[in-house]
Structures are given as structure tokens and as C-alpha cells.
N, C-alpha and C positions, 0 to 999 in steps of 0.2 A: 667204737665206731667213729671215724673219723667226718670231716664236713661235710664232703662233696656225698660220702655215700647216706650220712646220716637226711641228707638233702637227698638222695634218692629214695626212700625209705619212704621219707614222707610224702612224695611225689608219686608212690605207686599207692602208698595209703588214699590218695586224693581220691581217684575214682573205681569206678567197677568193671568197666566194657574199655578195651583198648586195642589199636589198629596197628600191628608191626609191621614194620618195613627192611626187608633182607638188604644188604649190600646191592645184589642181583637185580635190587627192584620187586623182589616179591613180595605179597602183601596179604596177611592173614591177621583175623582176628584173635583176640586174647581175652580173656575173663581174668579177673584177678588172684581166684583159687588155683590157678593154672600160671602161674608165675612163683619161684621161690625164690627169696636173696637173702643170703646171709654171709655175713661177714664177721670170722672168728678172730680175727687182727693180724692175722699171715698170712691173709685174704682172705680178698670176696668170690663168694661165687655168684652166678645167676643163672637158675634153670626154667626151661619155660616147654610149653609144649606144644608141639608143630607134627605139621604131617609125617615126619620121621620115627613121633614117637617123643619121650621126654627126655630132654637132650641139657646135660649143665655144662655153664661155660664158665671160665674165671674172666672175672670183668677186673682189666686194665685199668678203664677210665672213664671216666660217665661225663658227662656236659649238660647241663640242665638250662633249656632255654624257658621261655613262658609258654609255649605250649606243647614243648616235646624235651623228649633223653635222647642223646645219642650216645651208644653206647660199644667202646671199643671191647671184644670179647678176644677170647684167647683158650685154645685146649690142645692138648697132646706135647704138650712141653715149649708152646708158641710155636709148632708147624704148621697150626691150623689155625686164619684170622676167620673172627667174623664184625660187621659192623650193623646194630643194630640199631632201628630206628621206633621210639614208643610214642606214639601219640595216643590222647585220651580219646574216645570215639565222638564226645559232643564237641573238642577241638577239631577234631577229621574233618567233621561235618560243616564247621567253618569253612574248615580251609577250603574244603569243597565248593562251598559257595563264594567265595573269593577266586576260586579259577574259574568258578560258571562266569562271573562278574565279567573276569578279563577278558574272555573269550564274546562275550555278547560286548564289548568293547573293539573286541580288534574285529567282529564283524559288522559294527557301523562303520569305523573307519572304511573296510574295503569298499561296504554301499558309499560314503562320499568317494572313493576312487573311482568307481562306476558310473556315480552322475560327472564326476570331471571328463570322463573318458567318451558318455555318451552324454552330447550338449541337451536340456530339455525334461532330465528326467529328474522322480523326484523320489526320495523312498519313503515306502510306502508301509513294509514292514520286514520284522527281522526277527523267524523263528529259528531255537537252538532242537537239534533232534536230540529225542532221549533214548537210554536215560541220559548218557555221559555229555550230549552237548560238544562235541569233536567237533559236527559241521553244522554249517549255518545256512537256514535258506531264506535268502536278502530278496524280495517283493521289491522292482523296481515300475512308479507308472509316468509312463510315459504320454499320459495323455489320448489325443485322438491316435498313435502311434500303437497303443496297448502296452501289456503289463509285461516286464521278462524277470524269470528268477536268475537269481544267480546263488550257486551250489559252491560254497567254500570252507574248508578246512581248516578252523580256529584253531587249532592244536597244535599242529605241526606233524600228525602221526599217520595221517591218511597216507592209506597204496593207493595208486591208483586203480586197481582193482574196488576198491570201497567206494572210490570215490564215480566211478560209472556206475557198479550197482545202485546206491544212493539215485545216481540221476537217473536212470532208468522205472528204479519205483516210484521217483516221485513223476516224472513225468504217466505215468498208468494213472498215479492217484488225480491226477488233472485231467486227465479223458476220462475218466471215471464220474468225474463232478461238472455236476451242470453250469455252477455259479461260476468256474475257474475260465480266466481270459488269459490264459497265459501260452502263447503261443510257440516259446522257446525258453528250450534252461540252458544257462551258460556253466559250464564246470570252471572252477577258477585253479588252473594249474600253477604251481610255485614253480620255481627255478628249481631243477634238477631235476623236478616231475614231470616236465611238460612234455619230452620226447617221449615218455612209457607209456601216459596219459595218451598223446596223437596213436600210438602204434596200436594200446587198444579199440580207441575211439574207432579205427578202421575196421575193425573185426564187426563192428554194430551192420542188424540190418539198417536197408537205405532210408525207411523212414525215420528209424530212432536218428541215423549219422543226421539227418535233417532237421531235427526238432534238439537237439543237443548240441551245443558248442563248444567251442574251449576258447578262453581266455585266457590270456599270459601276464603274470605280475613282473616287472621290470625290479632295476634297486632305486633308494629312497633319491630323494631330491635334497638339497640344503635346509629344505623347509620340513623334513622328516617326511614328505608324503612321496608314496609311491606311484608308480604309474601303471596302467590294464590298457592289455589292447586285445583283438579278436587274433588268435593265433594260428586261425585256417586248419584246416583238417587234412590229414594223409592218405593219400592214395594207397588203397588194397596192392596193388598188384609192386608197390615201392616197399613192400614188407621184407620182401626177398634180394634188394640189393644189399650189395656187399656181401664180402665173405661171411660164411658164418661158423662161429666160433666148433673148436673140436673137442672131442669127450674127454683130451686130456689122462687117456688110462696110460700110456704107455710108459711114465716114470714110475708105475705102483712099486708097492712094499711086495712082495712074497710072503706067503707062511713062515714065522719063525716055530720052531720045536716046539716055545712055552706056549702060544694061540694056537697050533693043531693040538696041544696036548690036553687044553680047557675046554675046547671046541666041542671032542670026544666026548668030554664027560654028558652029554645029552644033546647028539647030533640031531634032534629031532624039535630040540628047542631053540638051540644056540646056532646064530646065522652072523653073517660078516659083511660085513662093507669093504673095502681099498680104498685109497685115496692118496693123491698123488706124494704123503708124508708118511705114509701106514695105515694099520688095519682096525678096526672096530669090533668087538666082539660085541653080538645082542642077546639078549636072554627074554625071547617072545617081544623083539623089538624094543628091548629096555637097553639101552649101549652101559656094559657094566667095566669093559675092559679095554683099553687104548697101548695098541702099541707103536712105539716110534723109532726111529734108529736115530743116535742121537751123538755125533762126535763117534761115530765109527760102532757102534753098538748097540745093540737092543734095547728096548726099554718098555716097561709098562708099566701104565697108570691103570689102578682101578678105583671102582668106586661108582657109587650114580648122582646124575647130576654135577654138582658142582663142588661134593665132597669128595674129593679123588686122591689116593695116592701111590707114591713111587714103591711099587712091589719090589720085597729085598727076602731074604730069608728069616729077618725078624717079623716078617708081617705078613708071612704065604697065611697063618691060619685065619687071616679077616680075611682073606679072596674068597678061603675054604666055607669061612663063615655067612658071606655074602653070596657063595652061590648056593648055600644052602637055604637060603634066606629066600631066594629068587625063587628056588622050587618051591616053597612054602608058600609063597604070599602069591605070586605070580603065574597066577593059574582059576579057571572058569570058577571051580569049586574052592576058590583062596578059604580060608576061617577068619580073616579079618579083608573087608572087602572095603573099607577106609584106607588100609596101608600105600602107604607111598608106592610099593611095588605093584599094587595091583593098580592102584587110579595114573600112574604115572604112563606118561606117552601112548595113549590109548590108540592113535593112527598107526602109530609102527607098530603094535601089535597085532591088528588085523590086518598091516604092511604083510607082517611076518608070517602070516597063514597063507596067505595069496601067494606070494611068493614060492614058497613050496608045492601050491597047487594051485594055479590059477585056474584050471578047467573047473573048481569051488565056483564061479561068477559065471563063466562060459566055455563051456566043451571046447569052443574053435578055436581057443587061441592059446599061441604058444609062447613063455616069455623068453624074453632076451638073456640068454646063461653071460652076457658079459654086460650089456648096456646098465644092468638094475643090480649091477654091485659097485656102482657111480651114484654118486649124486650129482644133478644136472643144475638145482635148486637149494639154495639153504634154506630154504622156511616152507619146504615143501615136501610130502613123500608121495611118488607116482612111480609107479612101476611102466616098462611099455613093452606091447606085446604086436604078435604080429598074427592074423586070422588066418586061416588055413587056405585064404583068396588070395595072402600075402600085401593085406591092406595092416598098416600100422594102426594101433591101435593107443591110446591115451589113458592111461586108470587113475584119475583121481577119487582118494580115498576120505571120508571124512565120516567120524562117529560122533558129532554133537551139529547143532542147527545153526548152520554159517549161509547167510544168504552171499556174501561174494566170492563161495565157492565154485559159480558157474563161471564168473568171469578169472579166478586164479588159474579154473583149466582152462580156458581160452587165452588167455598169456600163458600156459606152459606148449598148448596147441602151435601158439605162432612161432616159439622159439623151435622145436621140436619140425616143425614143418618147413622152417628155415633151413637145419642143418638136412631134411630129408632132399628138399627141392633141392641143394648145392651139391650133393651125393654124399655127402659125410657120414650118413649113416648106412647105406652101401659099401662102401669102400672101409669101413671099421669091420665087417663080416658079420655083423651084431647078431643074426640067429643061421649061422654056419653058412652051413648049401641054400637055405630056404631065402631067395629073392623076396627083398620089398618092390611091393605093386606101384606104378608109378601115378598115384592117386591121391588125395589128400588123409590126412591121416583121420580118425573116429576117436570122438572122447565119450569114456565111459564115466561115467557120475558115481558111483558106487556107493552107499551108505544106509546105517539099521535107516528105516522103513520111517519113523516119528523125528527123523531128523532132517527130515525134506518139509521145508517149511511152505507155507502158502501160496511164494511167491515165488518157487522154483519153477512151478512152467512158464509162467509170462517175464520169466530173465533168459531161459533157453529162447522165448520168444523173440527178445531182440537180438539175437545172435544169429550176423551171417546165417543164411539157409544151406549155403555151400559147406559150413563145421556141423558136420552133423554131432548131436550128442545124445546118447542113448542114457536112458536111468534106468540103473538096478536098484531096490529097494532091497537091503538086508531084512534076516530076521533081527531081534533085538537081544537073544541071547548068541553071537556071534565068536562068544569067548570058548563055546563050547562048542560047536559047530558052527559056519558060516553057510547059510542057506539066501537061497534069492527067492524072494516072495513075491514081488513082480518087476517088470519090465517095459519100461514106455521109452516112446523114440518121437 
């Protein structure tokens, strides 16, 4: 055993609990029974075990700092990299507290940017939300003036979707409490944010749009410090100028022979996407198979997630392998209900029930056979339907307790209601003969039942009265049937 690895060796000897980190960014725990390395001297391997199942890699080349390995991994003849990151869990923990640190740092800095900007004030304090400590809410007192918060995003990772949720509940939790003098929260929009931020800040009803601000960060000065000013708020009815963007279907991909041939093999599970470069095969909303045309010719990748490869005839039996795998594991009654197949992309899979039957939610409505084989959104799956009044209809779909899911469907509402107000979706034919109503459009909330957290109605509360949004409450086994349990608007 050579240095570097003899020096890894003893570096996993060191502790018990440890925090991996994927190339991707993904991050899963580790035990040390559950990690093997060995190096016979015509190499090393290292196997460890992840949601996939226990997976060995031959390790290239390790790096050993003071509190972590990074480690270059390599299998299938070096087709396949990975780069793995090992930190000991009481070092995570650290490090952990060293980004709370920075972050409760870059949120006093912004409070002195707020007393330079507003003469007179003084800060008064500066709490981080948990657990993760992302935003900051800076207590500015202003004297016989009174107290104003300011709502800012230490991280750099806030949507602005989060970021009006956030001010939304805190300002409830300040009319809520007797002691609170806080008569307005400013949201502090960064550069790049602030136009998304103004567009939903319009969507609010009129008392929220009046008890909520926005504030604009400028870039730094010579002196390192930046500058905040009040960035004014957007007119509602300014949502609808300019053109608005089009669905983009008309370059798609067509069926190739090998994706209608796959398709087949269980038309009842396996559904499809388009998209302006090819086609997506899904298996209960898991995308297993990509095809593209590529310098004149077809092509597909398979595989889930981020483990994909180019299908050849040396390798049709792992597709054959992986769709059998899918039927197996991917399904209400799975026999391993940990398996990556079953816990993986849990929305497109209730996506992928609705879609085959949406009259499942509600008898009256009908989906769009062209618009919901588009995606309108990358970080988002909605389907949209049209009610039998010919009023549009919105489904956002959500299986785990996301409180700025009210406001994602209200930024999918206002882009969707842009292209309807400009005719774009008229004039696409989106649900044949059947005419859209010339009305604003309905969002449906859709989701099991315990995933609508406490503070779902008083967030539809401050949303515009004119977006209506109706709540379905799923049942909780929805893998096996999809049932609606109740129904509030």
C-alpha cells in the first residue's frame, strides 16, 4: 500500500459517522461499516453505500486535506467519473458553524447598509431562520419613527418565491404578537432578483403589497460597502406588457422506432415529454431514457438520474435490465420502499397519474393533449387544464410540506396568464375545438393531505383575491390510488 492511500486508510480509521458529498452536490451520510477500501497493488478500489444500492469504484486519486478526502473515482473502463467528497461528521459540524458564522456576518454588514441608507437608524437586532440560517431578519429602530425589519437572503440561494413567503409569515407572526412595533418588512432583493421579486410582490393582496417592501442592493463602492435603496413596487395591471414568450413545440423531436418500441413495453406506465432537442421516456414519472438526434442520427441515453448511457448493442441488456428494475422497485407495493426507484422524483410520479386521468382531482376538467407534453418551467411540474366553462385551469402538484408552494403557483399563474392574456395560448389550439374562456386562469394546489402545513391558508390569504386558488387534499397512499379527501377554496 502506497502513501497517499496508506494515508487514506488511516483517515477513514479516524472516525465513525461521515457526510459525503457527490460531484452533483448531493449529500448523504456514511457509517464506517458501510465504506470498504482496499488496495491489492494493481489497485485500489472503494465501495460504499448510497441510495442506489452498494456501488464500487476504483479510486484514481485521493487528496487528503485536514478535514476532508477528496476523491477521484473511476468505473466501467474510466467511462464513468465520479468525484467524491468525505468529511468526518464532527468536522461537517464545523464547517457548519463557520457558514452560520459568515452568514450572521454578511447580515450585519447589510443592517450597517440600511442605517447608511436610512439616516437615524440604529440596529437593534439580527436573527438567522432555522434550521439552515439562509435568511436573516435585521430589527432596524428607528426611534420615535419606529422599528422596520429587513428580510435578507445571507446565502445567495433564495427564489424569490421563498423570499415573499418568508415575508409574508413573518409579517402574520408580528400581527399576531402584541409586543411587535414593526410596522413594515422590507425584502432586500439582489441584483438579478429584483425584477422576479417586483413581479410577484404584485400578485400580493393590497394590504400585504403595503406592509411589505422591496429594497434594492446596488454594486460595492471603493470602500467594499454597498449601497440599498427602496426599489418601488409594480403595478398589477404592468404584468401583461410585452410580448409573451411562446410554448416553443414547433421544432420537436418525432417518435423514433427505438422510443415507440420501449414506450410499448407498458403503455400504461411509460409516458413522454418533447422538447425542442428530443424525447424523454418516463417510467411512473422517473425519466429513464433520453433520445436526441445528434449529427444527423438518433441517439439514446439511458439510465436514472445522472448515471446515463449511450445505448449500443453491447449494452441493450442494462436498458432490458433497468426496465425491469423499474417494474420492480417502482410501483405502490415496491418490496424495497428505500430503493432509489421508488423514493426518487416522487412529484412526476403523481405528475404521471394525473396526466393519464385528471378527472382523479376533478370530473370538469380536461388536460391539454399538447401544452403538458412541454415543459413551461425547469424546476417545476404542472400540468394545465381547461374546465368544462373553458376557464384555464393551473395544477400545481406537491408530495412533501413546501410552504412556498403557494407562491411557485402564483409565479407559474402569472407567466401562464401572460401568454393567455396575449392569445398565445388560443392561437397554439392547446385543447382542439374547445375555446379558452376569456377570464383569468384557477390554481389548483393539489397534495396528500399532511403535507399542507399550518400556514397554507393565511399564504393563499395574501394572494390577490382576483387568483383564485382552490386546495385538494390527497389521500396519503396516492401511489396506489389517487383519491381527493377534501376541497377548500
Amino acid at each position: 500500500m502506497n502513501g497517499p492511500h496508506l494515508q487514506f486508510r488511516e483517515f477513514l480509521d479516524s472516525h465513525e459517522e461521515w457526510i459525503a458529498v457527490h460531484r452533483d452536490g448531493s449529500i448523504f451520510a456514511l457509517r464506517s461499516h458501510e465504506m470498504e477500501f482496499e488496495d491489492s497493488g494493481h489497485g485500489a478500489l472503494f465501495g460504499f453505500l448510497d441510495r442506489k444500492g452498494y456501488v464500487t469504484w476504483r479510486l484514481e486519486a485521493v487528496e487528503i486535506e485536514e478535514r476532508r478526502a477528496v476523491l477521484d473515482l473511476s468505473r466501467r473502463f474510466g467511462s464513468v467519473s465520479e468525484t467524491l467528497e468525505l468529511i468526518p461528521r464532527a468536522a461537517a459540524e464545523e464547517l457548519g458553524a463557520d457558514v452560520r458564522e459568515a452568514r450572521l456576518a454578511a447580515a450585519n454588514e447589510i443592517g450597517d447598509a440600511v442605517k447608511r441608507a436610512f439616516g437615524g437608524m440604529k440596529l437593534k437586532r439580527v436573527v438567522m431562520n432555522r434550521p439552515n440560517a439562509r435568511f436573516a431578519r435585521i430589527i432596524l429602530d428607528g426611534g420615535g419613527l419606529g422599528e422596520n425589519g429587513i428580510l435578507a437572503d445571507v446565502s445567495g440561494t433564495g427564489t424569490p418565491e421563498r423570499l415573499i413567503t418568508a415575508a409574508v409569515l413573518w409579517k402574520n407572526r408580528i400581527d399576531k404578537s402584541r409586543s411587535s412595533t414593526i410596522p413594515k418588512i422590507w425584502i432586500l432583493a439582489r441584483r438579478g432578483k429584483l425584477a422576479a421579486t417586483k413581479r410577484l410582490h404584485a400578485c400580493l393582496f393590497a394590504p400585504f403589497r403595503k406592509s411589505i417592501g422591496i429594497l434594492a442592493t446596488g454594486s460595492r463602492d471603493g470602500n467594499g460597502s454597498f449601497e440599498i435603496k427602496p426599489a418601488g413596487g409594480m403595478r398589477f395591471e404592468k404584468l401583461w406588457n410585452g410580448p409573451a414568450p411562446g410554448l416553443g413545440e414547433s421544432k420537436r423531436m418525432d417518435h423514433t422506432s427505438d422510443s415507440r418500441r420501449i414506450a410499448e413495453l407498458d403503455p400504461l406506465s411509460v409516458d413522454h415529454l418533447f422538447a425542442k432537442n428530443g424525447i424523454t421516456l418516463r417510467y411512473k414519472g422517473l425519466s429513464f431514457a433520453r433520445f436526441r438526434e445528434l449529427h444527423g442520427y438518433d441517439r439514446c441515453w439511458f439510465g436514472v438520474e445522472k448515471d446515463r448511457e449511450l445505448l449500443g448493442e453491447e449494452n441493450l441488456h442494462e436498458l432490458e435490465n433497468l426496465f425491469g428494475s423499474l417494474r420492480e422497485y417502482r410501483r405502490h407495493d415496491s418490496p424495497n420502499k428505500q430503493h432509489l426507484y421508488y423514493q426518487a422524483a416522487p412529484e412526476a410520479w403523481l405528475e404521471s397519474i394525473l396526466r393519464k386521468d385528471v378527472k382523479k382531482l376533478d370530473r370538469n376538467l380536461v388536460l391539454s393533449p399538447v401544452y403538458n407534453q412541454f415543459r413551461t418551467s425547469r424546476d417545476r411540474i404542472d400540468l394545465l387544464a381547461l374546465s368544462e366553462t373553458g376557464r384555464l385551469v393551473i395544477i400545481e402538484l406537491k408530495v412533501s410540506n413546501d410552504t412556498s408552494m403557494v407562491f411557485q403557483a402564483v409565479d407559474y399563474w402569472r407567466r401562464i396568464e401572460h401568454q393567455r392574456r396575449n392569445g398565445v395560448l388560443s392561437s397554439a389550439g392547446l385543447f382542439g375545438e374547445r375555446k379558452i374562456e376569456d377570464v383569468p386562469a384557477m390554481i389548483y394546489l393539489a397534495a396528500p393531505a399532511l403535507c399542507f402545513g399550518s400556514d397554507v391558508d393565511s399564504l393563499v390569504n395574501a394572494v390577490r383575491k382576483d387568483i383564485r386558488i382552490v386546495r385538494f387534499e390527497l389521500n396519503e397512499d396516492w401511489r396506489r390510488e389517487v383519491k381527493v379527501v377534501k376541497v377548500s377554496s
